[in-house]
C-alpha positions in Angstrom: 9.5 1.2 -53.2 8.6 1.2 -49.6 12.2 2.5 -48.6 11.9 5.2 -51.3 8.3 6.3 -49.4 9.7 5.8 -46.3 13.3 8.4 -47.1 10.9 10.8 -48.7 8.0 10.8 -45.2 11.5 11.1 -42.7 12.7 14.0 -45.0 8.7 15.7 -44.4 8.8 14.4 -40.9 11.8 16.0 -40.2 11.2 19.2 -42.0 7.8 19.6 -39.9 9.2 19.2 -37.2 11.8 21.9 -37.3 8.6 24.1 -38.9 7.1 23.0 -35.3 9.9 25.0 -33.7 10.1 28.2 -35.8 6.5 28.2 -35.4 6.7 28.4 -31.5 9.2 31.2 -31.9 6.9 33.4 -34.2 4.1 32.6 -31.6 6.4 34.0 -28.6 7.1 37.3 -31.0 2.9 37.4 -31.5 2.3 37.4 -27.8 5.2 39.6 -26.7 3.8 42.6 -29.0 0.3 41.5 -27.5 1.6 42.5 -24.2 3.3 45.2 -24.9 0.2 46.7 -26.9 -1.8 45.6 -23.3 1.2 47.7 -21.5 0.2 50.8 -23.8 -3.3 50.7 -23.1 -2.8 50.6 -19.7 -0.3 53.1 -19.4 -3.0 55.5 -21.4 -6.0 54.4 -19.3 -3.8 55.1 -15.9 -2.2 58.6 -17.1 -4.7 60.1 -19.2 -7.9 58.7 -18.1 -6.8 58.8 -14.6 -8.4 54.7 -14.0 -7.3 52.2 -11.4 -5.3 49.1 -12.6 -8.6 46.7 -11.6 -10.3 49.7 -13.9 -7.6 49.6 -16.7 -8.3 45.3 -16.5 -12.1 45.8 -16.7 -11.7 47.7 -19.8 -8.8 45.6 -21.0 -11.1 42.4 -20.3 -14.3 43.7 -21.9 -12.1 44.6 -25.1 -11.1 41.2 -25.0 -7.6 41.4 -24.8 -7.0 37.6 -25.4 -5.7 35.6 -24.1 -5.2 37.4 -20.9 -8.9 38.8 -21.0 -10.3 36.0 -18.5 -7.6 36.4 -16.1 -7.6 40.6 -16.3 -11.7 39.7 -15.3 -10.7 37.6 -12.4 -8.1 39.9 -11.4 -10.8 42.6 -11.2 -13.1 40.5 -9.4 -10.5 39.5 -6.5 -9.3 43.1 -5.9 -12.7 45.4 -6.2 -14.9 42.7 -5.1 -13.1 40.5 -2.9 -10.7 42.8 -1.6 -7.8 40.8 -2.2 -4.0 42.3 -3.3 -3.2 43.4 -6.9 -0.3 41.3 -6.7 -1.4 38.2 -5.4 -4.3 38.1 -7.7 -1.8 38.9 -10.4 0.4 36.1 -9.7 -2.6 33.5 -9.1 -4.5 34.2 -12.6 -1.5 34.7 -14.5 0.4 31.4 -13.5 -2.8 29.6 -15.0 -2.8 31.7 -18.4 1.0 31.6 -18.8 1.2 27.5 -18.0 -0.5 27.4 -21.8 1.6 30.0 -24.0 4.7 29.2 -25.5 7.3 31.6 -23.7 10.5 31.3 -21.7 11.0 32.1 -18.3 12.3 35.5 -18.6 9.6 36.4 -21.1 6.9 35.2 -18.2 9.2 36.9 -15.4 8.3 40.1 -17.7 4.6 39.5 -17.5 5.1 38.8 -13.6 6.7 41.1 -12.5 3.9 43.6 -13.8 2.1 44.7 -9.9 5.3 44.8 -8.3 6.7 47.5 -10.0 3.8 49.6 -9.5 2.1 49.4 -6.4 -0.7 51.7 -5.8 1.2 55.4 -6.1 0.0 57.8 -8.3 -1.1 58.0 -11.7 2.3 59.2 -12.9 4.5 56.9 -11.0 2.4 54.2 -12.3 2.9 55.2 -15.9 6.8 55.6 -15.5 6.6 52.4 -14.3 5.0 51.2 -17.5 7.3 52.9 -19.3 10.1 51.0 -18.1 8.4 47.7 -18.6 7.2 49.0 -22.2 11.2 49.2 -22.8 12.2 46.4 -21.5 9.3 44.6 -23.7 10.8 46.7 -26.7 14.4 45.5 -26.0 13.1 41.7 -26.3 11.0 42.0 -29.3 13.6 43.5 -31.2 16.7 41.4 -30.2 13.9 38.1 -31.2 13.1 39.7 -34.5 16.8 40.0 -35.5 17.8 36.6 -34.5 14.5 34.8 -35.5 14.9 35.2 -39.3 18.7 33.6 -39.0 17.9 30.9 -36.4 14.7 30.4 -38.2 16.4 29.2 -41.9 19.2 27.3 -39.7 16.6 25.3 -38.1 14.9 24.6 -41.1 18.0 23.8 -42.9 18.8 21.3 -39.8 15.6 19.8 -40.2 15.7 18.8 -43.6 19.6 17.7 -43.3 18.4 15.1 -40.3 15.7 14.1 -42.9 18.1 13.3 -45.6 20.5 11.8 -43.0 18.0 9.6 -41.7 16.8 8.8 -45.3 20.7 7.8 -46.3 20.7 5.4 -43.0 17.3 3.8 -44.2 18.6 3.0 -47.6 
């Protein structure tokens, strides 16, 4: 009896786990379409409403843009208050906020790279800049949404054959 309960809680163990995984995968895809949604309204507040970046963080920080809207405050703070550079404000607040999600390296290299591609030129520069980080964004998401469904079902399927594996070697 207890071998039979202990097969069947290796199988659910297993199967969890690998539900952990794809989990952490459709969490990467969540935040990657947060940012580039972020990357949209910035690009509107710079070209059409003719803001600053520490503006276009203000507004993105009082909408609440989370989970970036505490660092796009401190960012705001450090430049217009403190007078420190966009970029090393960037980089300082968003190595704190990016230590917690659950993305690669390149997908954080994408999010860091952000003030160095702009600079402080004009509002039009600035929003071509976006643009090309808005594609680049675009290119991710969609090459993760094809492969996520397929690597999704063999991770699950791996899962639940390590479960029954390890249930055969129990018995």
């Amino acid at each position: 009896m207890f071998r039979i309960a202990g097969c069947i809680l290796a199988v659910i163990g297993c199967a969890g786990f690998a539900g952990t995984i794809c989990m952490d995968s459709v969490k990467r895809l969540a935040l990657l379409k947060k940012v580039r949604v972020i990357y949209e309204n910035m690009k509107y507040y710079i070209a059409y409403q003719k803001a600053t970046i520490p503006e276009t963080l203000r507004i993105l920080a009082e909408k609440g843009s989370e989970p970036f809207a505490e660092a796009f405050r401190e960012i705001d703070i450090r430049v217009c208050e403190r007078g420190e550079n966009l970029p090393a404000a960037w980089r300082q607040c968003m190595e704190k906020v990016l230590d917690t999600l659950p993305l690669t390296r390149k997908e954080k290299k994408l999010i860091m790279d952000f003030p160095s591609s702009l600079g402080f030129m004009e509002e039009n520069a600035q929003a071509g800049a976006l643009d090309e980080l808005l594609r680049e964004i675009d290119l991710h998401i969609e090459e993760m949404e094809k492969e996520q469904k397929n690597k999704n079902k063999m991770i699950m399927s791996l899962g639940v054959a390590a479960g029954i594996f390890i249930s055969i070697l129990l018995l």
